[in-house]
N, C-alpha and C positions, 0 to 999 in steps of 0.2 A: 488307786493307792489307799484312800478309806477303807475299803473290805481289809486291807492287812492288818488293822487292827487286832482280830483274833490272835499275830506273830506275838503280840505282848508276852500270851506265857511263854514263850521260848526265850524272851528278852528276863522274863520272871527267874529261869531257872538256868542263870547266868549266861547266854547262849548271846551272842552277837547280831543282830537282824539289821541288815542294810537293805531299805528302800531306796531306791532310783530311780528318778525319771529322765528318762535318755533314747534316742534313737538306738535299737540293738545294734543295726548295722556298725554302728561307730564307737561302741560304747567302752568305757577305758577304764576295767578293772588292771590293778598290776596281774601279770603274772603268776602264778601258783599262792592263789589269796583267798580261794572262797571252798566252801569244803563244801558245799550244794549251789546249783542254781535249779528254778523253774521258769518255764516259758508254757504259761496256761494260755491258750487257747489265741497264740498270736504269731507263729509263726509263719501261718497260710497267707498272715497281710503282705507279703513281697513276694517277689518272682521264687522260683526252685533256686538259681545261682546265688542270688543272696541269702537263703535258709542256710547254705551251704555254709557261707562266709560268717552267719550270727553264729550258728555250730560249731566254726572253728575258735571265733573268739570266745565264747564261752567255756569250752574245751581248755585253752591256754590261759583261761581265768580259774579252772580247777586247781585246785591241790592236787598232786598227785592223786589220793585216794578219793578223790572228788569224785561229785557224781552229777548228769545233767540229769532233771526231768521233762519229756518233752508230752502236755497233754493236748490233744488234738480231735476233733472231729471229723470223721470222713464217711466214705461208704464200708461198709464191712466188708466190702471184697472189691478188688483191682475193676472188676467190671463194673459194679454198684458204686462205686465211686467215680466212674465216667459221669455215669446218672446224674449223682450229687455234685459236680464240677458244673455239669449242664444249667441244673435246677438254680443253684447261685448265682454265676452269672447275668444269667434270665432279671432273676431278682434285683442283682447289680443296675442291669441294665436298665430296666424299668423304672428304675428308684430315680435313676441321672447318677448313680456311682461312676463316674467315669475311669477314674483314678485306678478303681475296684477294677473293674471289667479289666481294665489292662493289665493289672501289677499281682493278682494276686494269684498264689499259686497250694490249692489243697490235694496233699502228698497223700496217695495211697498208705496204709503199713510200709509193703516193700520198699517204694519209693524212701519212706521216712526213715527208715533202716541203713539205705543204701546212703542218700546224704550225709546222715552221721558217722557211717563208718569212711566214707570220703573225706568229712571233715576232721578225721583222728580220733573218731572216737571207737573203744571196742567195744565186747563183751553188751552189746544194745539187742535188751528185751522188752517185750510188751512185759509189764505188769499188774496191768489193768485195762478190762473193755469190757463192754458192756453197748448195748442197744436203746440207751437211754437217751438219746440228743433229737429229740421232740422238735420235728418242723412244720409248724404250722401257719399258713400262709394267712388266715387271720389276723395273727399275729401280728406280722409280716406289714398286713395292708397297715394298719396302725401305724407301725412302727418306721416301715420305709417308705411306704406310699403317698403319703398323707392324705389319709383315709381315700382314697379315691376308688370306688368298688369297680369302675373300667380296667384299671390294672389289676384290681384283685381279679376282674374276672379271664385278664387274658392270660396272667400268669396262671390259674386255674388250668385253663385250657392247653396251654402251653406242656402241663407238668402229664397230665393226662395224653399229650398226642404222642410223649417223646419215653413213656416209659411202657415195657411190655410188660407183660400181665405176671411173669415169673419174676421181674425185679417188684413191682407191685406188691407182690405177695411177700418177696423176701426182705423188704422194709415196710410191711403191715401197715400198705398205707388206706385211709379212711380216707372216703371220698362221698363229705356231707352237701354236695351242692354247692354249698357257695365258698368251701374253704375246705380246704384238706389237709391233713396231717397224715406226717410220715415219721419214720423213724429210723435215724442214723447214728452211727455208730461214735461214739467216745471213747479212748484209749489214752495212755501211759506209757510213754515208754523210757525205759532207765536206760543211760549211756554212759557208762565207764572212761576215765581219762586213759 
């Protein structure tokens, strides 16, 4: 909620900015109330069924002319994103995300296309992607591991036994010995009420 700060100047140039903290699954905007929502980078935290269910509520929280933004990271392609599902988990796994490993679910494009327009929504395009979502298991060991360079090194080994040398290539992954980076895709996509 801090990073929304920057929302001031739209609050500056009369514009209405409502922050909320709330479970999305349940969350109780009226009806045809809000003329934008975004959902950065948090809809992969539940199953696909309930993406579906946040999608619809947000949908019947649009104005008519609304608009949802959905941004999200995954693999750049339905197959490459197998990969990326695999490689998370792993991570999940290791860390003791339990919660993670069971509940979460990262949508393909089509995948992310298809829920929304399940969930009512139309006229749903990318507007934005790019191969910028930087995964580096250095990072990683720091951050999930607690420091522990055994996990760093079996999630290492892990990421190497389970990927072929053409998905390798096609998320330009670096592979420096003791931590690896890779690179997966970040996207945008607009869905129309």
């Amino acid at each position: 909620m801090d990073r929304t700060i920057p929302l001031t100047r739209y609050e500056d140039k009369g514009h209405s900015v409502n922050r909320t903290l709330q479970d999305a699954r349940n969350f109780s905007f009226p009806k045809d109330s809000l003329d934008a929502i975004v959902i950065k980078m948090g809809l992969h935290e539940v199953s696909k069924e309930e993406q579906v269910r946040i999608l619809a509520n947000s949908l019947d929280s649009l104005k008519p002319a609304g608009e949802l933004f959905i941004w999200e990271c995954m693999g750049q392609t339905p197959k490459i994103n197998e990969y990326f599902k695999r490689i998370i988990r792993k991570k999940d796994e290791l860390a003791g995300y339990t919660s993670m490993v069971e509940n979460r679910y990262f949508c393909n494009e089509e995948e992310l296309i298809d829920i929304a327009e399940e969930a009512g929504g139309e006229r749903v395009e990318v507007i934005y992607q790019d191969s910028s979502f930087d995964w580096n298991t250095l990072n990683l060991c720091q951050a999930d591991f607690g420091v522990d360079v055994d996990k760093l090194k079996e999630y290492n080994e892990y990421i190497r036994s389970i990927l072929p040398i053409n998905v390798s290539q096609a998320i330009k992954l670096e592979d420096f010995g003791d931590f690896i980076i890779m690179h997966f895709a970040k996207k945008i996509l607009r869905v129309r009420k």
